[in-house]
C-alpha positions in Angstrom: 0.0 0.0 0.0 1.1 3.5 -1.0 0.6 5.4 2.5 0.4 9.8 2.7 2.4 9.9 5.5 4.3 13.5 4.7 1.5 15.4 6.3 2.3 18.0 8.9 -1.2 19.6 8.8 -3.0 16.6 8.2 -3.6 13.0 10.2 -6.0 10.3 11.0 -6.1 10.7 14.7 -8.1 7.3 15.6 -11.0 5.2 13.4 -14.2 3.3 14.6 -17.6 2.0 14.4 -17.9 3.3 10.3 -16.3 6.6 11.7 -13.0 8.3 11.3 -11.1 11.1 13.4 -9.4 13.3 12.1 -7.4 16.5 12.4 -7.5 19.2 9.8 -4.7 22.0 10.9 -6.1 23.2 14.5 -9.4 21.3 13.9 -11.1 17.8 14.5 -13.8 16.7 12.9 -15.6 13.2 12.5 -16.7 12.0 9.5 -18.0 8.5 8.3 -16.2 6.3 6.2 -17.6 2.9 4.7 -14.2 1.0 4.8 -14.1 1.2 8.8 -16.1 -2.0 9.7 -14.4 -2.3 12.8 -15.1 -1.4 16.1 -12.5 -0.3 18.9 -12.8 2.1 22.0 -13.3 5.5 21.7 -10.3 6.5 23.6 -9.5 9.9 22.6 -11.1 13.0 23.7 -11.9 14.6 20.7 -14.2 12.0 20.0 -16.8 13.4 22.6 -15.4 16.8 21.4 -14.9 17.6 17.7 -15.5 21.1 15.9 -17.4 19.2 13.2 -19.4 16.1 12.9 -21.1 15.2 9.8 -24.2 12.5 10.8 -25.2 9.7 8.0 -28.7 9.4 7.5 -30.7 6.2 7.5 -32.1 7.1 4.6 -29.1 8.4 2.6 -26.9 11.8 2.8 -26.5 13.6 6.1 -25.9 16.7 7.3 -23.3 18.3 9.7 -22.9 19.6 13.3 -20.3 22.5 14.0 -18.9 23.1 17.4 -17.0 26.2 17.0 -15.6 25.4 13.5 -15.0 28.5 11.0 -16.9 28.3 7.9 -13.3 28.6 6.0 -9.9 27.6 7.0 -6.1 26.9 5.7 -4.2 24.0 5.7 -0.3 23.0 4.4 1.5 20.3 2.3 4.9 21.1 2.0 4.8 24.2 -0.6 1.2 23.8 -1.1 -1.9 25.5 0.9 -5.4 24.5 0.4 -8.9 26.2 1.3 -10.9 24.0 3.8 -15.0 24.9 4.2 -17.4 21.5 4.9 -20.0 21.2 2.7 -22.7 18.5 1.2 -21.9 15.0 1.5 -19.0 15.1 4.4 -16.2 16.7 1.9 -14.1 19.5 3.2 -12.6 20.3 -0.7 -9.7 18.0 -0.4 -8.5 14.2 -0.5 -5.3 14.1 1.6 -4.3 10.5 0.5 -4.0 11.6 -2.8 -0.7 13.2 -1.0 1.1 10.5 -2.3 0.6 10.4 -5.8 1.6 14.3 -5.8 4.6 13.3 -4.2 5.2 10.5 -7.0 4.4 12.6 -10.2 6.2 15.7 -8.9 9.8 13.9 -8.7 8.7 13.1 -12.5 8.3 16.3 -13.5 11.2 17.7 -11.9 13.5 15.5 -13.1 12.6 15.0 -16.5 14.7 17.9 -17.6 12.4 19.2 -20.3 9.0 21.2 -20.7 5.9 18.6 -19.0 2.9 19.6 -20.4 0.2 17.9 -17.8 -3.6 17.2 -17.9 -5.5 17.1 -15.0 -9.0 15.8 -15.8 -12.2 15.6 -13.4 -9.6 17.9 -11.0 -11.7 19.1 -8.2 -10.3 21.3 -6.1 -6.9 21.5 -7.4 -4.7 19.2 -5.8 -3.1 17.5 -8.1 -2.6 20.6 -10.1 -0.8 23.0 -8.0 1.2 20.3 -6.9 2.2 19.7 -10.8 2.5 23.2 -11.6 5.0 23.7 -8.8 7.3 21.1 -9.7 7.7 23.0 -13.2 4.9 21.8 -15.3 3.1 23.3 -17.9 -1.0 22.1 -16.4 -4.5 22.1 -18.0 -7.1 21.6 -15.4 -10.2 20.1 -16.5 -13.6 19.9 -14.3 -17.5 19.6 -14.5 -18.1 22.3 -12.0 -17.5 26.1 -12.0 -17.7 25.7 -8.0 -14.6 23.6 -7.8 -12.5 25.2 -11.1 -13.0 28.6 -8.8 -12.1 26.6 -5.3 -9.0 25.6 -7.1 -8.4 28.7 -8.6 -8.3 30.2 -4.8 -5.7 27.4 -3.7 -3.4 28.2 -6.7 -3.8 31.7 -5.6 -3.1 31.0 -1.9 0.0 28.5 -2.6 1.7 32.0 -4.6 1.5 29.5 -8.1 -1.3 32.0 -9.8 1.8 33.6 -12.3 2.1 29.5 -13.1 1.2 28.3 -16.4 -2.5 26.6 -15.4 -5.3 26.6 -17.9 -8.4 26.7 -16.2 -11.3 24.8 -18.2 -15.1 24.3 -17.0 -15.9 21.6 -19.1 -17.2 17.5 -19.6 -13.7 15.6 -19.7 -14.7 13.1 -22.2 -15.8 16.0 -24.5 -12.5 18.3 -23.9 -10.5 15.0 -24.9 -12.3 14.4 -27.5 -11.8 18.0 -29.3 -7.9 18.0 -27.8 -7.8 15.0 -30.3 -9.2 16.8 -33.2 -6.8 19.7 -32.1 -4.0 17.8 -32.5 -3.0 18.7 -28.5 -1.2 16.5 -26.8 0.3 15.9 -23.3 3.3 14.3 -21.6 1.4 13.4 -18.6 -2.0 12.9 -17.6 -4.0 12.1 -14.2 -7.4 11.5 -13.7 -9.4 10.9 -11.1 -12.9 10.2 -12.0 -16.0 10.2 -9.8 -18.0 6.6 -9.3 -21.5 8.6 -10.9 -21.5 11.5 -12.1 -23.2 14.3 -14.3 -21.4 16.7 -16.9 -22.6 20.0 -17.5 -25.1 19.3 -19.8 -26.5 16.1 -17.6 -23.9 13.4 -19.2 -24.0 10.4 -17.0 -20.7 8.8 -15.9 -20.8 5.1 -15.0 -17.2 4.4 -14.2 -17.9 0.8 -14.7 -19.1 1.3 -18.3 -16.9 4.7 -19.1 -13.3 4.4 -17.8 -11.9 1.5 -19.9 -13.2 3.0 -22.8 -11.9 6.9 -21.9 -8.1 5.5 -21.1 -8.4 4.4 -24.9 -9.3 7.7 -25.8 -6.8 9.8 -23.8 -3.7 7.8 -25.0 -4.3 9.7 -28.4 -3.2 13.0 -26.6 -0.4 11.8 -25.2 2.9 12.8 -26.3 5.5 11.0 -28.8 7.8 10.4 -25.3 5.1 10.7 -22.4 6.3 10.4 -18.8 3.2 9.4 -16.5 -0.4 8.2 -16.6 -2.2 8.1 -13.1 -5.7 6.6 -12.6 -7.2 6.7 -9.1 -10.5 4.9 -8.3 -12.7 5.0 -4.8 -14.4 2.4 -6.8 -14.5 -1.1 -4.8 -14.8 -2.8 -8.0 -11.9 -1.6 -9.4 -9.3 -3.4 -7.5 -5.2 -2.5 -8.2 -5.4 -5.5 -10.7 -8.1 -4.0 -12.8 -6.5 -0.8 -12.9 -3.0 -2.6 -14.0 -4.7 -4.3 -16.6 -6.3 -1.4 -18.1 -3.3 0.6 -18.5 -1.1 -1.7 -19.3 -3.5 -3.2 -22.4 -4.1 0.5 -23.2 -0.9 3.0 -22.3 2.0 0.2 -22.1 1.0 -1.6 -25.2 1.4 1.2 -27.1 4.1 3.3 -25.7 6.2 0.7 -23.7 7.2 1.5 -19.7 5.4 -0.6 -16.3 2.8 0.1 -15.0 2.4 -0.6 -10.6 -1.0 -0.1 -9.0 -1.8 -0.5 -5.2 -4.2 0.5 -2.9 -3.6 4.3 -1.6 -3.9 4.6 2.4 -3.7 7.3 5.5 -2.0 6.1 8.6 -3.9 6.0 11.9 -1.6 7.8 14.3 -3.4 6.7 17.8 -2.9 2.4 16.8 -0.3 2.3 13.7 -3.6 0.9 11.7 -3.9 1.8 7.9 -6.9 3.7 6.6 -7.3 2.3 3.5 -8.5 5.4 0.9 -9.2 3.3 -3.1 -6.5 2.4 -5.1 -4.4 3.9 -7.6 -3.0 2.9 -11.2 0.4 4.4 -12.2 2.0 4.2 -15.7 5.4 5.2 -15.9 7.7 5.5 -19.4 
């Protein structure tokens, strides 16, 4: 398992009972999380007393509970700072695990020794991006939602990387690759990280089941004549580490060479040196 563990701002404080802790720069809040099926004491205090705890409902969603939380806060990974604010369905605007893939793709870019042209598609808040971007690359950031392309857009702006060569696109992915193509654009690395079910702009359902074999096919006609990195993540439970390896390597390293290594991506529990396990992740590398 690929663990985050290179947060300062960030950690799983303790899991249990379908709930985890967790600390979020000064803050604690408790959120559910399917993959904790276990059930161990309680122990720690901010249990009894987080700033924020978001309740599942029995009959699907939630909502949340604030004790003294701001509506907006900062946090730090190394270089990069990120705007925090709770909102629908548990999110706080970032994945932390994901930490670790930024930490693999940025060492790419950096020493590659040559101008990285990088796609970021369904990009959320940013994360991946800025963290691209810093290490020297040239990024296109590609998301659904005007919320979250703004959200990021703030980040960038807050981690001083706003002068940084990032092209900001509110669009459907599948769609913006599909004209890239005709455009003749292309793209030494790409990372995607799409949703389980979703809705484009114009209410285009993604299935990830039925849509993400078929869009890896698609995006390895953008990539360049010596790309450096593709990088699939899933939250998917059906798509274990050996699906996603099979995928790229039938797709990206049959027709440009390279491995490819895909494990499960996970958040170390600091109170009992358990594993949060967080989906998995596909890497291709030249």
């Amino acid at each position: 398992m690929w663990l985050a563990d290179q947060w300062k701002d960030y950690e799983v404080l303790d899991t249990s009972n379908g709930e985890k802790l967790e600390r979020w720069g000064d803050y604690f809040l408790v959120r559910p999380d399917p993959q904790v099926l276990w059930n161990t004491p309680k122990k720690l205090r901010q249990w009894k007393k987080p700033n924020g705890h978001y309740h599942r409902s029995h009959k699907g969603g939630g909502q949340w509970e604030f004790f003294d939380l701001p509506k907006t806060w900062d946090i730090h990974y190394k270089e990069l700072k990120f705007h925090l604010q709770p909102f629908s369905f548990k999110h706080t605007g970032l994945f932390p695990e994901q930490a670790v893939n930024w930490d693999w793709f940025s060492e790419k870019i950096r020493k590659a020794g040559r101008p990285v042209k990088v796609l970021n598609l369904f990009a959320y808040t940013g994360g991946a991006t800025l963290a691209a971007a810093a290490a020297g690359a040239s990024v296109t950031h590609v998301d659904a939602s005007k919320g979250m392309v703004n959200w990021a857009k703030e980040n960038a702006q807050l981690s001083g990387l706003r002068e940084k060569p990032i092209r900001w696109l509110v669009d459907d992915c599948v769609k913006f690759v599909e004209r890239e193509i005709r455009r003749g654009n292309h793209y030494d690395g790409i990372i995607m990280d799409p949703p389980s079910y979703g809705r484009g702009p114009k209410g285009e359902i993604w299935k990830i089941e039925e849509k993400i074999y078929p869009f890896i096919e698609l995006c390895t006609k953008i990539l360049s004549d010596d790309p450096l990195f593709f990088l699939v993540n899933s939250y998917t439970t059906g798509l274990q580490p050996a699906v996603l390896t099979y995928m790229l390597e039938t797709q990206v390293a049959a027709k440009f060479g390279g491995k490819v290594i895909s494990d499960e991506i996970g958040l170390p529990v600091s109170s009992n040196g358990l594993v949060l396990p967080c989906g998995a992740s596909g890497r291709w590398e030249k």
